[in-house]
C-alpha positions in Angstrom: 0.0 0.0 0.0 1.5 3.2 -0.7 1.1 6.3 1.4 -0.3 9.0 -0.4 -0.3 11.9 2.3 1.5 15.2 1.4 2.7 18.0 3.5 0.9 16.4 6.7 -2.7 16.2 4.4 -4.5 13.6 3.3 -3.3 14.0 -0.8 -1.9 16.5 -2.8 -5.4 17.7 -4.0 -6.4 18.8 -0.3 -3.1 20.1 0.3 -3.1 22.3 -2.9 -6.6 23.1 -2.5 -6.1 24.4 0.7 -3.6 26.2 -0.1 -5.4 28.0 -2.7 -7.9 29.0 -0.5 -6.3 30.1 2.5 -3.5 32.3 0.7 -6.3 34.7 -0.4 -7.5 36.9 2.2 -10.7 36.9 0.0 -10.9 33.5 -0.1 -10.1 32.8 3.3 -12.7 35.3 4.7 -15.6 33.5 2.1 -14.5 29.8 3.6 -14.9 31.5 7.4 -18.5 32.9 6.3 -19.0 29.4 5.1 -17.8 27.6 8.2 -19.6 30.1 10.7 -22.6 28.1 9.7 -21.6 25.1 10.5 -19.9 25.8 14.4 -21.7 25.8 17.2 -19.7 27.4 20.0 -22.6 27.1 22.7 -23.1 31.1 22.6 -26.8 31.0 21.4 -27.8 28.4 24.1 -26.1 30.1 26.8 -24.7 26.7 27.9 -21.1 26.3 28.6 -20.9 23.5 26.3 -18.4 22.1 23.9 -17.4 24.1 20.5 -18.9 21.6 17.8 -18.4 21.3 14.5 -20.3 19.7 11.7 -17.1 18.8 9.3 -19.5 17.0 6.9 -21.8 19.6 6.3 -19.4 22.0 6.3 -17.1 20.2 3.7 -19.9 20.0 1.5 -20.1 23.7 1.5 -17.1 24.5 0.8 -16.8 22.1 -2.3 -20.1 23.3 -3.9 -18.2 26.8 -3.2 -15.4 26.0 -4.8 -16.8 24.1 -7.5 -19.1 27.0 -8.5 -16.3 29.3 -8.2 -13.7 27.6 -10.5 -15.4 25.1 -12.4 -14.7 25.4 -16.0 -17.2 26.4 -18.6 -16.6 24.2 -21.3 -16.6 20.3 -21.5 -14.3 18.3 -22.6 -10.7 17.2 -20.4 -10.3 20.0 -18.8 -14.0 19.4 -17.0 -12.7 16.0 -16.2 -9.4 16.8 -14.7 -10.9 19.1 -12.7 -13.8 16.4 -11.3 -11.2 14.2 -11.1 -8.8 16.9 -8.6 -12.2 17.7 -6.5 -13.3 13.8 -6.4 -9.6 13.2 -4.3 -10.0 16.5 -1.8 -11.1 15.3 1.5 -13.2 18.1 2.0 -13.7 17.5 5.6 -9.8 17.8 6.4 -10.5 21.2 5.2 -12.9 22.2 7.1 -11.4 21.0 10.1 -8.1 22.9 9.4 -10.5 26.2 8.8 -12.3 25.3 12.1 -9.1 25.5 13.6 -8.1 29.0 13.1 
């Protein structure tokens, strides 16, 4: 079995995909609008609970974001590259990592 991890994420797709979108203050600020939707930090409840976060939901977010964002226009194998790149990000690594900050 080979181990396909890179820089400490799951593949090179996360990794790169991360990268992407948390080296643009834009982007970074439109992946925390994203995430604030998806943490519960116990505020609204006034219970001193746990910070949670839904990692699914939120990863699902951000790659319908992302995939509106940059999705190329035309068909053909440039479209299927770029299914093929956002079919190996683990979405949820991302959203963990964003959760984080």
């Amino acid at each position: 079995m080979t181990d396909n991890t890179y820089n400490g994420w799951t593949n090179w797709e996360t990794w790169n995909t991360n990268l992407w979108m948390t080296n643009e203050e834009a982007l970074l600020d439109e992946a925390h609008e994203i995430m604030a939707h998806y943490i519960d930090d116990g505020r609204e409840t006034d219970e001193s609970t746990a910070r949670t976060v839904d990692t699914y939901g939120a990863g699902k977010a951000l790659r319908e974001w992302w995939d509106e964002l940059f999705t190329p226009e035309a068909t053909g194998p440039l479209s299927d590259a770029w299914s093929a790149t956002l079919g190996e990000v683990n979405w949820d690594e991302i959203a963990e990592g964003l959760a984080e900050e």
